[in-house]
Biotite code that builds the C-alpha atoms (Angstrom):
import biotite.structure as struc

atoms = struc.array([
    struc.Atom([10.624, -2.051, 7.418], chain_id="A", res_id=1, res_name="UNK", atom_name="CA", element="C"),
    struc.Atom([10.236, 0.545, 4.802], chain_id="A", res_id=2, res_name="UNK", atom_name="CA", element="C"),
    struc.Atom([6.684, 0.281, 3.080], chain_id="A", res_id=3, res_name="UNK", atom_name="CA", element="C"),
    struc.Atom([5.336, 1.521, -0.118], chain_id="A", res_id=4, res_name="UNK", atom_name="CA", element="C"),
    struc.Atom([5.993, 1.374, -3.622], chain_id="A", res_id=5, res_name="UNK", atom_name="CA", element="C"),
    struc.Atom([9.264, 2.319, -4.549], chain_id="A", res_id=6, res_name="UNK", atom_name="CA", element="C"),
    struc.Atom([8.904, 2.700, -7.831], chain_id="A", res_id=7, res_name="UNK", atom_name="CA", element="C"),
    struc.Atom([5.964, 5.607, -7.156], chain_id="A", res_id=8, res_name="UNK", atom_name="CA", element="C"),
    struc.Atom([8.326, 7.358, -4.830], chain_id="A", res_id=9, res_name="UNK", atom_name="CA", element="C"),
    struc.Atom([11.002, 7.031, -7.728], chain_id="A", res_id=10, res_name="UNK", atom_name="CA", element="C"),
    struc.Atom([8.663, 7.872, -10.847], chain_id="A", res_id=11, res_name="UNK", atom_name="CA", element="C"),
    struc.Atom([6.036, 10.586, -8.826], chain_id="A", res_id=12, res_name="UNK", atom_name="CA", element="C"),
    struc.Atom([3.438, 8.547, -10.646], chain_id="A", res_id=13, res_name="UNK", atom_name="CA", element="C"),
    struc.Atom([0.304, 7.437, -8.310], chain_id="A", res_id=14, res_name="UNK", atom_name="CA", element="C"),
    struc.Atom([0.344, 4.400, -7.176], chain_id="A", res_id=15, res_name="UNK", atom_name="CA", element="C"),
    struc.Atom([-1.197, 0.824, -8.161], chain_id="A", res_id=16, res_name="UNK", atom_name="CA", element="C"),
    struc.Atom([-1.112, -0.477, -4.558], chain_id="A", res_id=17, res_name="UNK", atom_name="CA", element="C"),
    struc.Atom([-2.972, -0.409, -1.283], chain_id="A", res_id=18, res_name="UNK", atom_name="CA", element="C"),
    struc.Atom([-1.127, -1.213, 2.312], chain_id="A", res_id=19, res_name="UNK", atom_name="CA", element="C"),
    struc.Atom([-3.541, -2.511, 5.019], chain_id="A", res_id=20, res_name="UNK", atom_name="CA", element="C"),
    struc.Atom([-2.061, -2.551, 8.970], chain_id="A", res_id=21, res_name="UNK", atom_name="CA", element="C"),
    struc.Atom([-3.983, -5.423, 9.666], chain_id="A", res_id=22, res_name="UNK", atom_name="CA", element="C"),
    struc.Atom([-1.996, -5.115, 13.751], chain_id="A", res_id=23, res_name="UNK", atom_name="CA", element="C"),
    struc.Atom([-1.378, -2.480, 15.446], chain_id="A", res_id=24, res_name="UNK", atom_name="CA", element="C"),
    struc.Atom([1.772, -1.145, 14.072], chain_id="A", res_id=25, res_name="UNK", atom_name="CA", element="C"),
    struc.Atom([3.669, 2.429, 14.771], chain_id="A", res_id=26, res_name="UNK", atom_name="CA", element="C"),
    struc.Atom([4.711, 4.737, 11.438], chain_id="A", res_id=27, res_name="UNK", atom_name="CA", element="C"),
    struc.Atom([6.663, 6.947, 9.943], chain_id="A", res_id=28, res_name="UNK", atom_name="CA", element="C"),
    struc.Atom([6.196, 9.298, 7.630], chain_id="A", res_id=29, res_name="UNK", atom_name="CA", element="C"),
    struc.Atom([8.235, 11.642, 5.651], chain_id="A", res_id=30, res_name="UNK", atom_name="CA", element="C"),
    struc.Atom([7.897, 12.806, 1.803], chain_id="A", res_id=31, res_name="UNK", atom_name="CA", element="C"),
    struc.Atom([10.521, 11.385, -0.412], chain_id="A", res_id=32, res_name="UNK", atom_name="CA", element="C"),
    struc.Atom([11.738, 15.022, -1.374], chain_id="A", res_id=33, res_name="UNK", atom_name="CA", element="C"),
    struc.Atom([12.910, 15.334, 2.372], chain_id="A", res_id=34, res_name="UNK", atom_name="CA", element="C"),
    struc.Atom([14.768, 12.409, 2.426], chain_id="A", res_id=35, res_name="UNK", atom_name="CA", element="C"),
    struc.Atom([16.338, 13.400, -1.034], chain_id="A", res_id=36, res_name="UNK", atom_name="CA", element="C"),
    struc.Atom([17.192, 16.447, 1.027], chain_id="A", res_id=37, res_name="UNK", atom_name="CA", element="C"),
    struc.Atom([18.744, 14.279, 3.849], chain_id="A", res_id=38, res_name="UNK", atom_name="CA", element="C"),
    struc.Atom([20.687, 12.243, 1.331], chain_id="A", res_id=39, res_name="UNK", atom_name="CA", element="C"),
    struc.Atom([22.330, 15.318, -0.043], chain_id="A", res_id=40, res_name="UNK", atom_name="CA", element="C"),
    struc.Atom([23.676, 16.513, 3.361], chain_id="A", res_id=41, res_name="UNK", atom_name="CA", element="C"),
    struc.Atom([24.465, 13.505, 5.275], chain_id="A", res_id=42, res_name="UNK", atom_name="CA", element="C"),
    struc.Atom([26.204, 10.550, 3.902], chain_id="A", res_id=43, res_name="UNK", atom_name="CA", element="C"),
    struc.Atom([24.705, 8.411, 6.559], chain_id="A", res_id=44, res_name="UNK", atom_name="CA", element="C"),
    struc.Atom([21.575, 9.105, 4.860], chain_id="A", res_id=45, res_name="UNK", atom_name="CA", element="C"),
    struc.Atom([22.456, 8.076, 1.626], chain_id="A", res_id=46, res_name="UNK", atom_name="CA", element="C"),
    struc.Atom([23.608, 4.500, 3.381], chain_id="A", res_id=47, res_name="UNK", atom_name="CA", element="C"),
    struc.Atom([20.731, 3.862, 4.816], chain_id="A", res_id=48, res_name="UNK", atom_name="CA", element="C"),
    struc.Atom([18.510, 4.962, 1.497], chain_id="A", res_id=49, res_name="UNK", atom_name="CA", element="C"),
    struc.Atom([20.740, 2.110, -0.602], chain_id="A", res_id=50, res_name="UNK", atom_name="CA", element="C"),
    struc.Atom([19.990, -0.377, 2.297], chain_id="A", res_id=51, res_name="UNK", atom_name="CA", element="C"),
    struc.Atom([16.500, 0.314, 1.683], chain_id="A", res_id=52, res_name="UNK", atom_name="CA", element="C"),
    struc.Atom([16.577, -0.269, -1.756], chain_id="A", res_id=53, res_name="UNK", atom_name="CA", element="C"),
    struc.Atom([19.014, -3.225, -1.622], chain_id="A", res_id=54, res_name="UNK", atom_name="CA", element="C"),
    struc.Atom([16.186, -4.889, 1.201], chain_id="A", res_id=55, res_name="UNK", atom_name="CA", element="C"),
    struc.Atom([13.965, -4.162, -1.360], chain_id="A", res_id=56, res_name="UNK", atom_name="CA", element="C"),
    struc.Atom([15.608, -5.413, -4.348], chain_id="A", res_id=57, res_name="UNK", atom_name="CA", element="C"),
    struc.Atom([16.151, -8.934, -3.017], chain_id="A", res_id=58, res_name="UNK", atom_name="CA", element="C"),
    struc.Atom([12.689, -8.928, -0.915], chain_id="A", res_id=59, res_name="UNK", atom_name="CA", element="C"),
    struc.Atom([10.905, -8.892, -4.560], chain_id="A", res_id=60, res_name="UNK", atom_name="CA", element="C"),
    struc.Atom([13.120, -11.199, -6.330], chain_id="A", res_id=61, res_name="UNK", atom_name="CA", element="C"),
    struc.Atom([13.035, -13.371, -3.765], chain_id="A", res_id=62, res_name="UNK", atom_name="CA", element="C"),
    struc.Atom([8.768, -13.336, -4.200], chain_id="A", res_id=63, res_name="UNK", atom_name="CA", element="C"),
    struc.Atom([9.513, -12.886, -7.755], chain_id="A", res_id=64, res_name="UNK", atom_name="CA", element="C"),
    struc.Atom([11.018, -16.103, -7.750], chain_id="A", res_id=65, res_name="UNK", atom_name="CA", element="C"),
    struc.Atom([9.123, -18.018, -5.308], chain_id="A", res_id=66, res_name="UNK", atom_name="CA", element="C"),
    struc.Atom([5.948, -17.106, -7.259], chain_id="A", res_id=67, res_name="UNK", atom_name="CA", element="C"),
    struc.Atom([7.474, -18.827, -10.600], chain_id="A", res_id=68, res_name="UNK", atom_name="CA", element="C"),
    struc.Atom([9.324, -21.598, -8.935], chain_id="A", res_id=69, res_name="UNK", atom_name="CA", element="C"),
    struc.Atom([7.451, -22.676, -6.557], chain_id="A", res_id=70, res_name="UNK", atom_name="CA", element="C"),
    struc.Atom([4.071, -24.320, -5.660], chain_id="A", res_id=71, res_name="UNK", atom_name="CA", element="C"),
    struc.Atom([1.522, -23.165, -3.239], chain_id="A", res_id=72, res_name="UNK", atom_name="CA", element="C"),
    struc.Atom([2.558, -25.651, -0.379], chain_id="A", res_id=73, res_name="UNK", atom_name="CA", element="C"),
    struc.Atom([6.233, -24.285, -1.033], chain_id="A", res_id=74, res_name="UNK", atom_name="CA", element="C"),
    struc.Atom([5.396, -20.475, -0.893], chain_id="A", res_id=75, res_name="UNK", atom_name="CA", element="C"),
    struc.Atom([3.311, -21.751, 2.693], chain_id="A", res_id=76, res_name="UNK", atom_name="CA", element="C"),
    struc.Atom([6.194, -23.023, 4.086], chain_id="A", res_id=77, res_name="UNK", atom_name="CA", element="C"),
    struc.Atom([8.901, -19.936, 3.042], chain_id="A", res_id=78, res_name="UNK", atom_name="CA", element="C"),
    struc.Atom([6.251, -17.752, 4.507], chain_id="A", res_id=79, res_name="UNK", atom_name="CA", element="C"),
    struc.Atom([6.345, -19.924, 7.761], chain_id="A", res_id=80, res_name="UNK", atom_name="CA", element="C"),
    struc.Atom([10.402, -19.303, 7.797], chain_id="A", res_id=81, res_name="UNK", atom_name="CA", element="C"),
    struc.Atom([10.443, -15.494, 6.820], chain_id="A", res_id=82, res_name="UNK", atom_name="CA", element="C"),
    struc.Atom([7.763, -14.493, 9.569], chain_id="A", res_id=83, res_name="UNK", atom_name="CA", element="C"),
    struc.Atom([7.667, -16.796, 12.362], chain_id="A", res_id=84, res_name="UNK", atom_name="CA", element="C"),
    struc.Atom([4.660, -16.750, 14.492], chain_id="A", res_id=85, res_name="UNK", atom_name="CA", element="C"),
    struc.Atom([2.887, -14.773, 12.151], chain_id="A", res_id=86, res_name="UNK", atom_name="CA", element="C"),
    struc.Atom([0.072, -17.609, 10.782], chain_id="A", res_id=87, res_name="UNK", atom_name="CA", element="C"),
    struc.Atom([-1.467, -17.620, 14.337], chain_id="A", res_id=88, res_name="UNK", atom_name="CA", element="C"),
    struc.Atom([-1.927, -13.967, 14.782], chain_id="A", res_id=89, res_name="UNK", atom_name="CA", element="C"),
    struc.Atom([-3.173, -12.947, 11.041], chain_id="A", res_id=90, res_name="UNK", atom_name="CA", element="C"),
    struc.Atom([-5.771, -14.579, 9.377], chain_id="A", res_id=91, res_name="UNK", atom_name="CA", element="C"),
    struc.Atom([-5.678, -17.430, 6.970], chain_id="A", res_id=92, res_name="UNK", atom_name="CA", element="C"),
    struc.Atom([-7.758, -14.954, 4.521], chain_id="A", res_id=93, res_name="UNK", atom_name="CA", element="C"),
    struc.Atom([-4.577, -12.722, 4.632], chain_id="A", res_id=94, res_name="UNK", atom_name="CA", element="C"),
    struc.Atom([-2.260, -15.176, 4.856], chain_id="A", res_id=95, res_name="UNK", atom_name="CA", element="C"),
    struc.Atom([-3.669, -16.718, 1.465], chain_id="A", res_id=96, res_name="UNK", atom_name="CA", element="C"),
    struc.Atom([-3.857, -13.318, -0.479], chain_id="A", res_id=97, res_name="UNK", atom_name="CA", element="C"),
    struc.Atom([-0.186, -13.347, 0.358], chain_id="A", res_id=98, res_name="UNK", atom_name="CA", element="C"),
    struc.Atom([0.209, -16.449, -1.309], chain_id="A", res_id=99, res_name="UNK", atom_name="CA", element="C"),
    struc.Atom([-1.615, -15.393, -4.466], chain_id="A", res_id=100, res_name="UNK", atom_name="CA", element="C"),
    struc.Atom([-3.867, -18.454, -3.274], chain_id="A", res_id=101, res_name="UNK", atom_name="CA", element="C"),
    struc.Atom([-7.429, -18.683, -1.989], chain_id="A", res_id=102, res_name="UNK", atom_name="CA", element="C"),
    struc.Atom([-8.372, -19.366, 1.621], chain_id="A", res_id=103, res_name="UNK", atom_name="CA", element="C"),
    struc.Atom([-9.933, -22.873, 0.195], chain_id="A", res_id=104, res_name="UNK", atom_name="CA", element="C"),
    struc.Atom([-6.120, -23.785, -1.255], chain_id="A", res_id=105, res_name="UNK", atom_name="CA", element="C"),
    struc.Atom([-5.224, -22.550, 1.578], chain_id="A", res_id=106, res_name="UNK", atom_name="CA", element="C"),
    struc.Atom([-7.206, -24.897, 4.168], chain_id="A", res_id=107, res_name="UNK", atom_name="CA", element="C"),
    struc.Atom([-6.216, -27.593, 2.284], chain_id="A", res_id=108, res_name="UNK", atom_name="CA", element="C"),
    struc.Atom([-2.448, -27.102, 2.577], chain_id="A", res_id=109, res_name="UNK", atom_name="CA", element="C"),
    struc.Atom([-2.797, -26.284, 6.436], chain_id="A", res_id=110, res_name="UNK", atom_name="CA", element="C"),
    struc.Atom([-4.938, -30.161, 6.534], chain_id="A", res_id=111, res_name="UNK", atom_name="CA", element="C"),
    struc.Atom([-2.487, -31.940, 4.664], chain_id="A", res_id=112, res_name="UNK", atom_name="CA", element="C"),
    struc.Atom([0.568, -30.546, 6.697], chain_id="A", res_id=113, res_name="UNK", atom_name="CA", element="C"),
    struc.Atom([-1.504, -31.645, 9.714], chain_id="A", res_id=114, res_name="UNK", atom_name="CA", element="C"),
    struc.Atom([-1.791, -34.966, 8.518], chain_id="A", res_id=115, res_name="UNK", atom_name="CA", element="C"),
    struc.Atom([1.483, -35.756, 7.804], chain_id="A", res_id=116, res_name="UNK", atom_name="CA", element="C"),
    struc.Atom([2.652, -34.771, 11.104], chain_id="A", res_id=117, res_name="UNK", atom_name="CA", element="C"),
    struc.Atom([-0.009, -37.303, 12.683], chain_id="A", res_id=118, res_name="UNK", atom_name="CA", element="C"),
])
């Protein structure tokens, strides 16, 4: 999953954003002018820079949306579907800055889900 803001790799401008590997994780990095580079030569290249984008596009109108449409307990529950397993391996600090909530919203979400499934 590509990482980064794409509209600093588009503009050159710094950026306004910070990206944290809070697991072990393995990456890759290239400069933007190489890939340009690779785009120009190889039309596979190009395909997979518009999947990119298009993953991209929809990944932040899809938070775009949730963030205006829908409550806290909502946004829990689409973060539940998009990353499965996720909530017991990160904590609920992280998993609440996600949310554009606070870990205190957040506990009380987590106790009302548990006692409605009592």
């Amino acid at each position: 999953m590509p990482l980064g803001s794409y509209a600093t790799i588009l503009t050159g401008r710094p950026t306004h954003v910070n990206i944290e590997a809070i697991e072990d994780s393995v990456v890759l990095q290239f400069s933007y002018s190489e890939l340009s580079k690779r785009y120009e030569r190889h039309i596979g290249w190009e395909r997979l820079g518009r999947k990119i984008a298009e993953r991209h596009y929809i990944s932040r109108e899809r938070r775009e949306h949730d963030f205006l449409a829908c409550n806290a307990a909502q946004r829990y529950e689409t973060f539940l579907e998009e990353f499965p397993g996720l909530e017991a391996r990160i904590s609920q600090t992280n998993i609440a800055s996600y949310l554009g909530i606070t870990p205190e919203t957040l506990s009380r979400i987590l106790k009302k889900r548990q006692n409605l499934s009592l």
